[in-house]
C-alpha angles and dihedrals in degrees: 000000000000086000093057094039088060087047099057084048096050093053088043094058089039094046081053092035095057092038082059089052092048077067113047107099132185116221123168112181140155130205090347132160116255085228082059094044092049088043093053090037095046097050086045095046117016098236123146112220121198123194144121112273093188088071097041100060101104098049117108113182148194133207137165116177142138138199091003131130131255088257102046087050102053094048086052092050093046102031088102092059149069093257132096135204134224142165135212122186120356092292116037134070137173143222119196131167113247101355139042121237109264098228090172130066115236121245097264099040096120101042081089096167094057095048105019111026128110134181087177109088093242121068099178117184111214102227088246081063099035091060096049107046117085134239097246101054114102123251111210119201115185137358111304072203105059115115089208107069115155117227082238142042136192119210118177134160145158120264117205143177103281083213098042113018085238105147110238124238128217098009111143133217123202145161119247106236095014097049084209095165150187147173135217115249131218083292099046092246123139136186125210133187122201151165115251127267127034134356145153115224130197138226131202129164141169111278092347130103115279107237149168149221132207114211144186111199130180098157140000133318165127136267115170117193136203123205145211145227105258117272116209149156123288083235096071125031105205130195105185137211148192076278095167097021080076097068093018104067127068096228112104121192100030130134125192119174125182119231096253095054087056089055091062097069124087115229137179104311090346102290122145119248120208082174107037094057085050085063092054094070129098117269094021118107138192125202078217157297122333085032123126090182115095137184120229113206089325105318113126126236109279091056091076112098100213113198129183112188093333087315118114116232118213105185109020093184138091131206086014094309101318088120135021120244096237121099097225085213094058090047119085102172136356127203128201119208109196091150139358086051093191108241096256096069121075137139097090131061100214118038147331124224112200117200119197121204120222119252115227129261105281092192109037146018111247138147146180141216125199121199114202134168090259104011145053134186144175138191137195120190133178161121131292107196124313092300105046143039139177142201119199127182140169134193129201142179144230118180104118083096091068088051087051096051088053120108118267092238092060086073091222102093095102101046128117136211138156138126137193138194137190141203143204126183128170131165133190132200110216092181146317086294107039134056134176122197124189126203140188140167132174128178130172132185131195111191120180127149085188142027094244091059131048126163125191128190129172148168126218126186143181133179143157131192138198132204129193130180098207082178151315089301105033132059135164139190121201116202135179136162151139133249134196135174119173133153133199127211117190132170131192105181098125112015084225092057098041112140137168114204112205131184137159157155143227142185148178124202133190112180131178123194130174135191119206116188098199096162149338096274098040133057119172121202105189142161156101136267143183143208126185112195124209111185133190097194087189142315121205125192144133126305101203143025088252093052120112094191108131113236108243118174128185124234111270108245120225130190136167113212122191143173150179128198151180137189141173129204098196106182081208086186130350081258092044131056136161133185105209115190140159122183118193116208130187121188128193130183116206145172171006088045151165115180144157134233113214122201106274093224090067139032123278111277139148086252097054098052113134097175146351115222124201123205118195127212125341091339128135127232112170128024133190122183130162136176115257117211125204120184120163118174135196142177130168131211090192143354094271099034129072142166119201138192129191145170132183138191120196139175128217127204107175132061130203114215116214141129103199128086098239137057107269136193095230094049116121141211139229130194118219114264139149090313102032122066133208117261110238121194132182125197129196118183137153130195143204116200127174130168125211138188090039094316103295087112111064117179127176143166129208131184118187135182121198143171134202126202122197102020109162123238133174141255127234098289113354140181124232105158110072110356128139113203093037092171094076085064091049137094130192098230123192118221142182127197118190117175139162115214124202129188151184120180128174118192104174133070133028093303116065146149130079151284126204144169126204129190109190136151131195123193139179133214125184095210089174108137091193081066111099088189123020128183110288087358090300085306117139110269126180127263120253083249103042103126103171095200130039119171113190134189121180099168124164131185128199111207091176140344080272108044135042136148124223124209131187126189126191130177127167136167109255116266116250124257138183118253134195109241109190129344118223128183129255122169090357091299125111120226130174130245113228123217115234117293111297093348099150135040140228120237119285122277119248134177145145127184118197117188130171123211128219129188103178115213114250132193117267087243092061108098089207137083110202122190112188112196123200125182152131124259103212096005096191094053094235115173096223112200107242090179139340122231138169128224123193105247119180091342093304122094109244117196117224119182113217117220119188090200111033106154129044103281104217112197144169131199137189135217137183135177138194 
C-alpha cells in the first residue's frame, strides 16, 4: 500500500510537472509589435491573450527569453512600460495599462453593509475605484432596513470617457429581465426608474466595452459610471456600434455616426468631410459633385435645419462646396433626422442635421495637426483646473498655389481662393447638479478667379448653455446664442462701374427645455424657444470714389418666431412604445416696414397692386402659427427585431431664393410675410429592422411618402438679387416625395461599414389657378434633384491595428435637366424650343474612392502618435457630368458636358498628435 501510495504521488507530480513543461516556451525578439508577440506566444502556447491594441500602437518591444512561461514573458517584455499582466485560469492572461486585472475578492467583499452600503441618495465611484471593482460586487443605495421604501425608485447618474471626462452620448442602460431601459442624453445623464431591491444593469455604449452593475437599491440615488474603450481578444478586432438602439428605439429614420467612423472615408484630396459622408447615407442626395448642399427624401436645400453645437448654419460649405465648414477634429458625433424630427426641433420641413462639438480633455493637455494637400489644422484640449476644460481648434487653407501652377491662358492663374475657420469650445462644472457649456465658431471664405472680382462669404456663431439637475425626476437645459451669415461681392473692373453687393442675417435665439422622468413608463420632454430674425436682403453701391454706381439698399426684414412643445416617450409594454409630440409655432413678421397687397384674383404684380401698407417700429403686421404633430410608433417581436411607424407635421418660416441646383454662396433668403407664405410639409414612413449573427449585422428597410405645400418656384426670368418686391418673381409650388430605403450594416469585425439602396422619386406641380400657364400645363414634373436610384457602399477593412483600406462606391441616376429640342425662326431672329420641364436626364453618376491608412509604429519614448492616409479621389477617372450646356457653333448647337473631377485625384495627409 505505501508503495503504491509513492507511486500515485510520483505520476501525480510527473503528470504537473509535464503539463508545466507544455508550457515553457522559448522567444528571442528584438523591436516587435506587441499584436506579433501575442500572436508567436499564443500558437506556442495556447494561450489566449486579451488586451487593447489601440493602445498599444506605438509600443515596440524586446524579449529574449527560453524556457519561460507565457506569463513570465509578457512581464519582461512589458516591465519598461506603463502595462501590467495578469492572468486569470490556466489559459488566459491579460494585459491592461496602469493596473492588473483583480481576479480575487477581497476579505471583506461580502460584508456589503460595512464597504458598500448608503443610506445618502448619491453613491459616486471615484474612477481609482471604479477601475478596480469588479462587475459582479453589489452596489447598495439606501437602507434594506428602512421601513419607508418607495414602490418606486429613481437612479440616475452621469456616464464619462474613462480616458477624457467627455460625457458619453447615447449609451443605454437596461435591466436584464425587466428591460426597463434608458439612454444618456447630450450630457451623458441618464434617468432610471426601478423597482426596489436588486438588479443588474446593463451598459452598453458606442465603441466602448459593454459592461454591468450589479445594484441594490432601497431609495434614490445616484451612480455615475465611466467607461472604457473596449478591451478584446487579439482574435477578433471590433469596432462596435448602437447594435440594439437601432430596433429598440422608436425613432425611425434616424442616422447617428461617430466621428471615427467619418474619418474612414476618403473624400475629394483627403479632407474630411463632416458633409460629404452625410451624403453617403441613404435618403440624402447631392446635384453633384463640389456641392455641400445636400437633399433629404425630396426636400430642397433650404428645408435642412443645420445645427452646430445649438447654432444654425446657413452655408456649410467652403470654397463653394468644395469643403464643408466643420473642423472633423472639433466634431464628436452627427445625427441625421429624415423622419421622427423630436418636438423640440422646428423651423425646417425636411430634416434636421444636428452636429456635436467635442468637450476637451478633463484629464490631460493634448493636442493634434493634420497636414493635406489643401488644408491644414490644429487642436489643443485640456483641462483648466479640476472644474473646466477647452478644445480649440483652427483650420486654414492654401490653395492659391494650384491656381498659380495653371496655365495663363486659363485665365485662372491669378486667382485666389482660400478660406479658414476657428472654434472654441469650454465647458464648467458648478457643481453635480449645474453645467455651463460655451460655444463659438467662425469661419470666413475669399473666392476670385481675377483680380477685377472677389467674392467673400462667412458664418459666425455663439452660444452657452446651461444645465441644471433640480432632482432625480426633473432636468433642464438653458440655451441661448447668436447667429449671423453674410456675403460680399465687389468688382473693380472699371473704377466707374465699381460695385460691392452685401447681404446678411442675423439671429438671436433663447430656448428652455425640461425632462421630467414621471415613471417608468412616461418621460416628458417639454418647453418653449424663441428666434428673432434681422435680415439685410441686399445692399448695392459703389465700390470706388470714381464709380458712378447709385446706392440702392433693400428694407431690413424682422420677425419674431416662437414656439411651445410637448412630447412623451411612454415605454405602454417592454414589446410596445410611442412617442407622442406636438410643437406650436407662431410667426410674426414686423416692422419697420413698407408692402404691397395685390388683387387676390391675379398674381402679384406691379399692375395688380390695391394698396401699399407702412408699419412703423417693432410692430407686427402679419402672423402666421399651426399646430405641429409627431407620432412615432414601435413594437418589437423580438430583441433584435422591430416594426415602426411615424408621421410628422412642420412649419417653415424662411425661404431661400436661388435659381441654381447647388448651395451657393450668393443665394439669398426671405422670410415669410403678407405675400409670402409659410412652407408646410407632412411625412408619413414605416420601417422594418432586424439584426443577425449577434447583432453585428443590422438591416432595415423604409418607405416614406411626403408632401410639401407653398415651395417657391420661380417665374420666366426673375429676379432674385436686389429686388424689392420679390413676390412678383415668385411662384407657391406643390410637391410629393415617395421613396423605399434599404440597408446592411455591419458593425463588428474587421470589415465593417454599409451598403444601401434607395428608390425615391420627387415631383412639382404649379395648381395655381391664377397661372395661365403653368410649368408642363399644371402636370407633375421632376424636381431638378430627383435622382430615382442610388446605389452606396462605405466599406472599411482593418488588417491590423496598423493598416487598414478604406472604399467608397457611389452610383445615381443622372438629375434631370431641361433640353432644347428644335429652333425655329420669328422677326429674322432664331430661338430654341425647349422640351417639358426636366424632361431629360444627364448621364448617371459614378464614383469610387479607394484610401489606404497608415499608423507607423514609434518608440515608447516618443511623446507623439502620427497617422499618414493615401488614397485616390474617383479611382476609376469618370468624368461624371455636373451639368450639360450648348454653344452655337458655326451656326449649329453643339452639346459639352461639364465634370468638376475628371481625372483620378491622387492625395496624402498627415496627422500628429500629441
Amino acid at each position: 500500500m505505501k508503495r503504491s501510495r509513492i507511486l500515485a504521488i510520483a505520476l501525480l507530480a510527473f503528470c504537473w510537472m509535464s503539463g508545466e513543461a507544455q508550457q515553457k516556451i522559448s522567444i528571442r525578439e528584438k523591436n516587435i509589435e506587441p499584436e506579433r508577440l501575442f500572436q508567436t506566444i499564443e500558437q506556442q502556447s495556447g494561450y489566449m491573450i486579451y488586451c487593447n491594441l489601440a493602445e498599444m500602437d506605438s509600443l515596440l518591444l524586446s524579449v529574449d527569453m527560453t524556457e519561460s512561461s507565457p506569463e513570465e514573458i509578457l512581464k519582461k517584455a512589458f516591465e519598461a512600460t506603463d502595462y501590467k499582466v495578469s492572468s486569470y485560469g490556466d489559459k488566459y492572461l491579460f494585459v491592461l495599462k496602469d493596473r492588473e486585472l483583480i481576479t480575487e475578492l477581497s476579505e471583506d467583499y461580502f460584508d456589503r453593509r460595512k464597504t458598500y452600503s448608503t443610506t445618502s441618495d448619491n453613491y459616486l465611484l471615484s474612477p481609482l475605484e471604479q477601475k478596480a471593482t469588479s462587475e459582479n460586487k453589489l452596489y447598495t443605495i439606501g437602507d434594506e432596513r428602512s421601513t419607508d421604501v418607495p414602490e418606486k425608485i429613481q437612479l440616475t447618474g452621469i456616464m464619462t470617457d474613462f480616458r477624457t471626462g467627455e460625457p458619453i452620448i447615447g449609451a443605454v442602460i437596461y435591466t436584464e429581465k425587466t428591460l426597463i431601459a434608458a439612454t444618456t442624453d447630450a450630457f451623458g445623464f441618464y434617468s432610471l426608474q426601478l423597482p426596489p431591491g436588486h438588479h443588474r444593469l446593463l451598459i452598453r455604449g458606442i465603441g466602448l466595452k459593454d459592461t454591468q452593475r450589479q445594484v441594490a437599491i432601497y431609495n434614490n440615488g445616484k451612480l455615475d459610471i465611466e467607461l472604457e474603450e473596449e478591451v478584446y481578444s487579439l482574435k477578433e478586432v471590433i469596432v462596435t456600434s448602437e447594435r440594439l438602439a437601432r430596433v429598440q428605439s422608436t425613432k425611425l429614420g434616424v442616422e447617428r455616426i461617430q466621428i471615427k467612423d467619418i474619418k474612414n472615408i476618403p473624400t475629394a484630396f483627403g479632407e474630411v468631410d463632416v458633409i460629404k459622408v452625410v451624403m453617403m447615407l441613404p435618403g440624402v442626395k447631392a446635384v453633384g459633385e463640389a456641392s455641400s448642399g445636400f437633399n433629404v427624401r425630396g426636400g430642397s436645400t433650404d428645408q435642412n435645419l443645420i445645427l452646430f453645437n445649438d447654432g444654425t448654419i446657413y452655408n456649410p460649405t467652403h470654397l463653394f462646396g468644395f469643403f464643408s465648414a466643420f473642423n472633423p477634429d472639433l466634431v464628436k458625433e452627427i445625427e441625421l433626422y429624415k423622419s421622427s424630427i423630436p418636438a423640440k426641433y422646428g423651423g425646417r420641413i425636411s430634416s434636421v442635421l444636428e452636429i456635436n462639438g467635442r468637450e476637451g480633455n478633463k484629464k490631460e493637455l493634448t493636442g493634434q495637426v493634420s497636414l493635406g494637400l489643401l488644408t491644414s489644422r490644429a487642436t489643443i484640449e485640456g483641462p483648466i483646473g479640476k472644474k473646466t476644460s477647452f478644445i480649440l481648434g483652427g483650420r486654414t487653407t492654401y490653395s492659391d498655389w494650384i491656381l498659380k501652377k495653371l496655365p495663363e491662358k486659363s485665365g485662372y492663374n491669378n486667382g485666389r481662393a482660400g478660406f479658414y475657420d476657428l472654434n472654441a469650445i469650454i465647458d464648467h462644472k458648478f457643481s453635480e447638479n449645474d453645467n455651463l457649456y460655451l460655444s463659438g465658431y467662425y469661419s470666413h471664405d475669399r473666392f476670385n478667379f481675377d483680380e477685377d472680382e472677389r467674392y467673400g462669404y462667412g458664418n459666425m456663431n455663439f452660444s452657452a448653455k446651461w444645465r441644471h439637475i433640480y432632482n432625480d425626476k426633473l432636468t433642464s437645459t438653458l440655451t441661448g446664442g447668436y447667429d449671423h451669415y453674410s456675403y460680399e461681392t465687389e468688382t473693380n473692373e472699371t473704377p466707374t462701374n465699381a460695385y460691392r453687393l452685401d447681404f446678411g442675417i442675423n439671429q438671436g435665439f433663447l430656448k428652455m427645455d425640461f425632462t421630467s422622468y414621471l415613471t417608468e413608463k412616461h418621460t416628458l420632454d417639454y418647453g418653449l424657444s424663441g428666434i428673432l430674425y434681422v435680415l439685410n436682403p441686399g445692399k448695392y453701391g459703389p465700390n470706388a470714389d470714381e464709380s458712378l454706381v447709385i446706392l440702392d439698399k433693400m428694407q431690413e426684414e424682422h420677425a419674431l418666431e416662437t414656439a411651445i412643445y410637448l412630447a412623451d416617450r411612454w415605454s405602454i409594454t417592454p414589446e410596445f412604445s410611442l412617442d407622442l409630440g406636438v410643437r406650436y409655432s407662431m410667426f410674426n413678421a414686423m416692422g419697420p416696414r413698407t408692402y404691397n397687397l395685390y388683387d387676390p384674383t391675379k398674381l402679384p404684380d406691379m399692375s395688380s397692386i390695391v394698396d401699399t401698407k407702412t408699419v412703423d417700429g417693432w410692430k407686427g403686421f402679419k402672423t402666421y402659427h399651426a399646430p405641429e404633430f409627431r407620432l412615432s410608433a414601435r413594437y418589437a417581436f423580438r430583441s433584435d427585431f422591430s416594426v415602426k411607424l411615424g408621421a410628422n407635421t412642420l412649419q417653415q418660416y424662411i425661404h431661400k431664393l436661388s435659381n441654381t441646383t447647388i448651395m451657393s454662396p450668393t443665394d439669398t433668403w426671405k422670410l415669410s410675410d403678407e405675400n409670402i407664405r409659410p412652407q408646410k410639409g407632412l411625412q408619413v414612413a414605416a420601417g422594418i429592422y432586424k439584426n443577425f449573427s449577434d447583432n453585428t449585422i443590422e438591416t432595415s428597410i423604409e418607405g416614406y411618402y411626403k408632401t410639401m405645400k407653398d415651395y417657391l418656384d420661380y417665374r420666366s426670368g426673375a429676379q432674385l438679387i436686389m429686388n424689392h418686391h420679390i413676390e412678383t418673381d415668385v411662384m407657391s409650388t406643390e410637391g410629393k416625395a415617395y421613396g423605399v430605403e434599404l440597408m446592411i450594416k455591419k458593425t463588428q469585425g474587421k470589415l465593417n461599414g454599409w451598403i444601401s439602396y434607395a428608390f425615391s422619386r420627387t415631383l412639382l406641380r404649379q395648381n395655381d389657378s391664377r397661372v395661365e400657364k403653368p410649368i408642363n400645363n399644371g402636370d407633375w414634373y421632376p424636381a431638378d434633384y430627383d435622382k430615382p436610384h442610388e446605389f452606396k457602399f462605405a466599406g472599411n477593412y482593418k488588417f491590423t491595428q496598423r493598416y487598414s483600406v478604406s472604399l467608397n462606391c457611389d452610383y445615381s441616376t443622372g438629375r434631370p435637366i431641361t433640353l432644347p429640342t428644335s429652333k425655329y425662326q420669328y422677326a429674322g431672329g432664331e430661338f430654341a424650343y425647349y422640351s417639358d420641364r426636366n424632361q431629360y436626364r444627364i448621364p448617371d453618376f459614378f464614383r469610387m474612392d479607394l484610401a489606404i491608412n497608415i499608423e507607423p509604429s514609434h518608440h515608447l519614448t516618443l511623446l507623439t502618435h502620427s497617422t499618414i492616409s493615401l488614397g485616390v479621389y474617383n479611382l476609376t477617372g469618370r468624368k461624371n457630368a455636373y451639368s450639360v450646356y450648348y454653344v452655337a457653333e458655326n451656326g449649329k448647337l453643339k452639346g459639352y458636358k461639364m465634370a468638376i473631377f475628371g481625372s483620378p485625384i491622387p492625395y496624402i495627409s498627415y496627422n500628429i498628435k500629441f
